[in-house]
Every structure is written in structure tokens, then in C-alpha cells.
C-alpha positions in Angstrom: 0.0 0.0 0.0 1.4 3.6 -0.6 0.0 6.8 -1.0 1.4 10.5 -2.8 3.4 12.9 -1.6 1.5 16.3 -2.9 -1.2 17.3 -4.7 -0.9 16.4 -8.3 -3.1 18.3 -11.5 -3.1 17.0 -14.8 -5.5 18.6 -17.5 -6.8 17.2 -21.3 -8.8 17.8 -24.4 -11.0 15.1 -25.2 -13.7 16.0 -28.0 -13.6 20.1 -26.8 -14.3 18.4 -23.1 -11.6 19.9 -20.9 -10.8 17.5 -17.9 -8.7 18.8 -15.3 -8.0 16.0 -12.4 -6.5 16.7 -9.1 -4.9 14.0 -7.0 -4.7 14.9 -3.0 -3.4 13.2 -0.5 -5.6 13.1 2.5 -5.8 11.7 6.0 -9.6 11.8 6.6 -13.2 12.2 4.7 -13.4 15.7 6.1 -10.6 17.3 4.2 -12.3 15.8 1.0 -15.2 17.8 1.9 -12.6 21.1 2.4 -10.5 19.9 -0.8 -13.6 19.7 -2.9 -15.2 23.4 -1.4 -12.0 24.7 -2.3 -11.9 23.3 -6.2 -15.5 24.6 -6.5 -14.4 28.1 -5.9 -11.5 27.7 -8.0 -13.9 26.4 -11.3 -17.3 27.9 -10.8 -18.5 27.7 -14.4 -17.6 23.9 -14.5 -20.0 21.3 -15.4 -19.2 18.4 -13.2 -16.9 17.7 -10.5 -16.7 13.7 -10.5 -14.8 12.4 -7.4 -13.3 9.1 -5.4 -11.4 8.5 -2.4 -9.9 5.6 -0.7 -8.8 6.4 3.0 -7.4 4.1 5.6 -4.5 2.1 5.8 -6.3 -0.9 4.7 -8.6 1.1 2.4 -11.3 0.7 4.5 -13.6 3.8 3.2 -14.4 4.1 -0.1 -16.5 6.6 -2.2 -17.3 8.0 -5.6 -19.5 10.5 -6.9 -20.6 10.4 -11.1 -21.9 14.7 -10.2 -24.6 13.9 -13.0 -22.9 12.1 -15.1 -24.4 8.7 -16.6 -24.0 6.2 -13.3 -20.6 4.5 -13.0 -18.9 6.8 -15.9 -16.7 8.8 -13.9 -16.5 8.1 -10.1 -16.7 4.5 -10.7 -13.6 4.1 -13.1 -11.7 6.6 -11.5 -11.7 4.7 -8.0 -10.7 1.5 -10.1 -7.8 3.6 -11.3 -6.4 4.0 -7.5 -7.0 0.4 -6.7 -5.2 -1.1 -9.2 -2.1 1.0 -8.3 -2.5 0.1 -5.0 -3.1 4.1 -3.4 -4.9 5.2 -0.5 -5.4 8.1 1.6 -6.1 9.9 -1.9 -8.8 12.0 -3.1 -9.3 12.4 -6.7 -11.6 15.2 -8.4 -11.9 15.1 -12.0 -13.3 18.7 -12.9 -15.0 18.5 -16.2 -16.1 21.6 -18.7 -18.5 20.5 -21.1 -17.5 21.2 -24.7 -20.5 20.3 -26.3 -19.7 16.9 -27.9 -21.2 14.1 -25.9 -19.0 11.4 -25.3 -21.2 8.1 -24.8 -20.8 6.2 -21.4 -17.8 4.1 -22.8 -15.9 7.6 -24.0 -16.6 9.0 -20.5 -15.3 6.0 -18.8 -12.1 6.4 -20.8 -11.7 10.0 -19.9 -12.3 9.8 -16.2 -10.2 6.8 -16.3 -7.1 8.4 -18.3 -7.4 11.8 -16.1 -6.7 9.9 -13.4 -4.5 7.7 -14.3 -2.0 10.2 -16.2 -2.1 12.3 -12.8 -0.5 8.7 -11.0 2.2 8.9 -13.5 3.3 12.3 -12.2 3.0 11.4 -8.5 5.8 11.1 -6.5 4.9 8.3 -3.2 5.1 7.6 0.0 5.1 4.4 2.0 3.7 3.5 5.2 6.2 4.1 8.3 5.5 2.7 11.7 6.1 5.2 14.3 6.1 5.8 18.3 5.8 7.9 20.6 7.5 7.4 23.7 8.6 8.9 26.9 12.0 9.0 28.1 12.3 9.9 31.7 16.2 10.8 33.3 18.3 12.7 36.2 18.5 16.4 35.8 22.0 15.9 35.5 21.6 14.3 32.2 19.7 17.1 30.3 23.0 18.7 28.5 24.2 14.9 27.3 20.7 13.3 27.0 18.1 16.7 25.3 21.3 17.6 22.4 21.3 14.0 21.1 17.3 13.6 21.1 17.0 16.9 19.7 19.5 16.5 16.8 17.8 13.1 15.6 14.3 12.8 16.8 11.0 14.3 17.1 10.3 16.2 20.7 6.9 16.9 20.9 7.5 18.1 24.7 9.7 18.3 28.1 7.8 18.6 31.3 9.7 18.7 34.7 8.7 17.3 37.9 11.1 15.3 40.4 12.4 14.1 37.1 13.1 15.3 33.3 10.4 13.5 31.2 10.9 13.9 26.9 8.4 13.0 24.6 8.9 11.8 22.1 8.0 10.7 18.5 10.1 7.6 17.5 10.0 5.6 13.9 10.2 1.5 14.9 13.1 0.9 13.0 15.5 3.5 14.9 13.8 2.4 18.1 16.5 -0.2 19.6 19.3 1.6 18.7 17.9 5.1 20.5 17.5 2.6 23.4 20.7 1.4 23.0 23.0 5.3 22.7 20.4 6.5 26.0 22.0 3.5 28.2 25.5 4.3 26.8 25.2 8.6 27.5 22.9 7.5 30.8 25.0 4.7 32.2 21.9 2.7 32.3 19.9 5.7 34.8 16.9 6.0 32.7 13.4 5.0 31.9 11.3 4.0 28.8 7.9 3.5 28.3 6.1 3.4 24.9 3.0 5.4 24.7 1.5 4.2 21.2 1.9 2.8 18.2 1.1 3.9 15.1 1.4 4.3 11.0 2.1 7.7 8.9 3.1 7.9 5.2 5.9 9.7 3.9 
């Protein structure tokens, strides 16, 4: 599974139809809604804005949106476009200004298709990371050691201070032993781990 990097438009003349397809990568079904507000503003004389989006790291929500066109023409084969190249957390609008040629259903089908599809050929992806965040407790004695070398090559989302100095801090799985293992060296072994959570991101 992988999703894109940033928002991706590709735009084509098919029988004096102008297609113009945007390819978004999103996190949750409410920034469709924003993404799609926006695009509206941005096209108001457009005739149909045709839509799909897979979200979820085992695509669990799916949904399209044919805007008036003949059912299964547009939102249908564009969402077969993202499955077959394996995407999701994406949202794909296919903005569509009517030229005055129709195009039958199998045309359309080809259209929404290839606007999607040549949008995936300029996208740049991103895979699914497994990340942590953590909490590493130590000595006051080891901030200047132990705050320059978390600082320098991870994520601190924040420091609080009680009888102890307690980091926070955002971890990918793969680096996780061997943080463990440079904290025990700098600490002498005075310290204290605990995973929060678990979770995936793509980048």
C-alpha cells in the first residue's frame, strides 16, 4: 500500500471536453469535503466535478461521486484507477467543462479513467512508516548529554519537569532499539522508557 506525496493536477482535451484532475493526499473524509469546497471556488463555471477517495491504511472507506454524469462513468472508473495502483489516503476530483460533444458512457469512462490515471504517472509516493511515541524519563544531571542528542535526531513533541526530566517523544520502529541502545551508553543505564502508542504515517 502507498500513498502520494502532494497534490498532483493534470489537465486534457477530449472532443472540446476539458478534464482537469487533481490527485490529493488526504488523512480523513473531512478534508475531501474542504479539498472539494475549495476546487469549487476555484472552477465555478464547471460542469461536473466527479470524485473518489480511498482512505485508511487498509482502504477501508471508499466513495465515488458520477456529479450527473451517466451512473458508473466517472467516479466509478476513477476509483478503479487508484486500486489497481495500489493508493490510499487519496482523493481524486476530476473537474470536467462540457465542450458540447457528448461522449457516450464508454468515451466517459475512458476520460475519467485516463485523467486519473495520467495524474498517477506524475505522483511522487510515499510508503507506510511505523512510528512511536515514547517517553523517556532521566536525572536532571543528564539534560545537556541526553536533550542535544534527542533533539539532533528525533522528534520532541514536549519536556515537562517534575522530580524528574520527562521527553516526549516521537520515534519511527526501525530507529527504536538503537535510540534505546545510545540513551543506556550517554545515561549509564539511569533512565526509563515507556512506549505510549503505536502507530502508521506515510511519507
Amino acid at each position: 500500500m502507498k500513498s502520494i506525496k502532494k497534490i498532483i493536477t493534470n489537465e486534457q482535451i477530449i472532443n472540446k471536453s476539458k478534464f482537469i484532475n487533481y490527485l490529493i493526499p488526504v488523512k480523513s473524509v473531512d478534508e475531501t469535503i474542504d479539498h472539494l469546497a475549495i476546487i469549487g471556488q476555484e472552477h465555478p463555471n464547471a460542469s461536473h466535478f466527479c470524485s473518489a477517495y480511498i482512505i485508511g491504511n487498509n482502504q477501508e472507506i471508499q466513495k465515488v461521486n458520477d456529479d450527473g454524469e451517466p451512473s458508473k462513468t466517472a467516479g466509478y472508473p476513477m476509483i478503479e484507477v487508484l486500486k489497481k495502483h495500489d493508493l490510499t489516503n487519496v482523493y481524486s476530483v476530476t473537474v470536467r467543462y462540457f465542450g458540447g460533444i457528448k461522449l457516450g458512457a464508454g468515451g466517459l469512462v475512458r476520460a475519467y479513467s485516463k485523467s486519473v490515471a495520467e495524474s498517477i504517472l506524475l505522483a511522487d509516493f510515499s510508503s507506510l512508516v511505523p512510528y512511536s511515541d515514547i517517553t523517556l524519563i532521566i536525572s536532571f544531571d543528564l539534560i545537556g548529554v541526553i536533550e542535544k542528542f534527542v533533539r539532533d535526531n528525533y522528534i520532541l513533541l514536549e519536556t515537562k519537569y517534575d522530580s524528574k526530566v520527562n521527553y516526549f517523544i516521537k520515534i519511527k520502529n526501525c530507529d527504536f532499539d538503537e535510540f534505546v541502545n545510545k540513551v543506556s551508553d550517554y545515561t549509564k543505564g539511569n533512565y526509563v522508557i515507556e512506549k505510549l502508542k503505536e502507530y502508521d504515517e506515510y511519507e
